[in-house]
N, C-alpha and C positions, 0 to 999 in steps of 0.2 A: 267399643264401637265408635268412641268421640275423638280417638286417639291421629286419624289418617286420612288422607285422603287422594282419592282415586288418583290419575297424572292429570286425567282430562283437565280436573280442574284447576289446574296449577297456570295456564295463563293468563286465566278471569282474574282470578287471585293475585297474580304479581299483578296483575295492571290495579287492581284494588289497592294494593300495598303502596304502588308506587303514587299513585292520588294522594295518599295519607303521607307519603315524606317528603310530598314535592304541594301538593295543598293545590293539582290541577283537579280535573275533573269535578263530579258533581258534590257538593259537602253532604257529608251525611249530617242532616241536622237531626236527627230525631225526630220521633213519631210527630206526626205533624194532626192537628185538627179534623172535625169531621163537619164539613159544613150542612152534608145532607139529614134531614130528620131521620135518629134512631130509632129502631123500636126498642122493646123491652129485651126481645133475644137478642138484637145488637148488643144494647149495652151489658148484658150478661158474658155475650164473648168475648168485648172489650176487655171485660174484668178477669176473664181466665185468660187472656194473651197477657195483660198487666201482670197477675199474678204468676204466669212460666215466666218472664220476663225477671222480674223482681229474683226468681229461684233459680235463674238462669236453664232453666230445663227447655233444651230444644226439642225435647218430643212433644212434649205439649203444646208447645209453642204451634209446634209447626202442625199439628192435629186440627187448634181452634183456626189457624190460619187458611187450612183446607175449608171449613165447614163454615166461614163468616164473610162474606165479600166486605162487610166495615171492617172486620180484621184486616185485610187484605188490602184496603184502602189507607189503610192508616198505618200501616209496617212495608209500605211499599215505595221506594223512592221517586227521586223528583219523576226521574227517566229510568227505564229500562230497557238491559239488551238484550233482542230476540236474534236467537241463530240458530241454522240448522247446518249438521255437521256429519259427518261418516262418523261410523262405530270407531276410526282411529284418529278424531277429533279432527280433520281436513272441514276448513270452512266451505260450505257451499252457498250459505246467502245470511247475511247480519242486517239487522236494522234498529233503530233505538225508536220505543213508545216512550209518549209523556205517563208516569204511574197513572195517571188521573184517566188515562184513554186505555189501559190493559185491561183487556175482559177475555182473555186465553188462558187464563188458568190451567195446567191441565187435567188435575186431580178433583174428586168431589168425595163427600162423605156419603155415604147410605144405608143408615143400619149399625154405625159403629164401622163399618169395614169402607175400607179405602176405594175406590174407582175412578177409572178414566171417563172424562168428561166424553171425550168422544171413542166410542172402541175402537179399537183396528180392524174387525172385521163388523160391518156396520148391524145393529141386531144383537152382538154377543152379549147377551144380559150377562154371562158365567164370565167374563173379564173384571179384575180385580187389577191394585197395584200393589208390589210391595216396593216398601222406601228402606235407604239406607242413609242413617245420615253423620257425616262428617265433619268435624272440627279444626280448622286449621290453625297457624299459629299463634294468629291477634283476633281468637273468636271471632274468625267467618265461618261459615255453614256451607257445605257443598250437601243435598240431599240428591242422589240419585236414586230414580224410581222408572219400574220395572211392571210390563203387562206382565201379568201372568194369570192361570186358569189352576183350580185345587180339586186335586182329583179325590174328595168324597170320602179319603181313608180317615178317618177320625171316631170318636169316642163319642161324638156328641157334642151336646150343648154347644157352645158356638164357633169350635173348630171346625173349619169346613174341609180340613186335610190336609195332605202335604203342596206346596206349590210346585208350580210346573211353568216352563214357558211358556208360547203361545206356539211351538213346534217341537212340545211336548217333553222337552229334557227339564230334569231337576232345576228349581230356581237356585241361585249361588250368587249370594250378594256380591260375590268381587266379581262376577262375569258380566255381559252385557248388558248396557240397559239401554232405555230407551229418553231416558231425559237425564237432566242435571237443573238443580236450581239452585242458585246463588244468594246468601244472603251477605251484608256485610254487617258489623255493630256499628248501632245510631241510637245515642238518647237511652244507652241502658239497656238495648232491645235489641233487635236486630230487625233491617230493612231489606226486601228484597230487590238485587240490582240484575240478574242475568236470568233468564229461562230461555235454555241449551236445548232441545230438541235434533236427536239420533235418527239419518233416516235409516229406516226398515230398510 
């Protein structure tokens, strides 16, 4: 699964690359300080993003990064670029956030399982995401992630069934999704620089 990645994300990605052989753009300095008072579950997420970081395991990574805004605060760059784009990646509107001012996230944790911060149809308690996430050639991370609804067929415990879209067809990680998010490597870690948003 670490092996590929989608087309979309091949022009964030070269312009990332080309930062790094030409020293324009934002420098990835690494994870940078937390100036606001932690609590006790910050500093515990802190230590499991440290620790996927150290293992280099991006699922983890990118798990404690859903579920910690200090996570998120602290593996996220100077700037960040917001674009929303057609399913056949045509820009329709870009703009760059300072990290320090991103509070669009668009995934949250609850219960162990994945969720959109906001649904798409407003009320859908039963919307979920799934993520796919990808590696490219100088370990950047492209994670695309995907509403979808699980239709109930399952065995129990805490399989909730097979995934589906949200117009009802099987989910299939290499078909449409609904975001992309961009990390680049910083400090041993990796920092996020792009969240891509697909419109419906």
């Amino acid at each position: 699964m670490f092996n590929n990645l989608r087309i979309s994300a091949w022009p964030v990605i070269a312009t990332l690359l080309l930062f790094a052989a030409c020293g324009t753009g934002h420098a990835a300095a690494g994870p940078k300080p937390l100036a606001q008072q932690l609590t006790e579950s910050d500093r515990m997420s802190l230590r499991q993003a440290a620790a996927a970081c150290t293992d280099a395991d991006a699922n983890a990574f990118f798990d404690v990064f859903i579920q910690s805004a200090a996570v998120r605060r602290k593996y996220s760059a100077p700037k960040i670029t917001f674009s929303l784009e057609t399913q056949d990646s045509r820009p329709l509107r870009q703009s760059e956030i300072p990290g320090s001012r991103y509070r669009d996230f668009p995934i949250m944790m609850v219960d162990y399982y994945r969720k959109p911060v906001r649904p798409l149809r407003p009320g859908d308690d039963d919307e979920y995401v799934e993520i796919s996430i990808y590696k490219g050639p100088q370990n950047q991370l492209a994670v695309e992630w995907t509403r979808v609804h699980y239709d109930g067929r399952s065995d129990g415990g805490d399989d909730l069934g097979n995934a589906v879209t949200l117009d009802g067809k099987p989910y299939d990680s290499a078909g449409p999704s609904d975001g992309q998010l961009l990390f680049r490597p910083a400090g041993g870690c990796w920092e996020l620089v792009s969240d891509i948003r697909y419109k419906p």
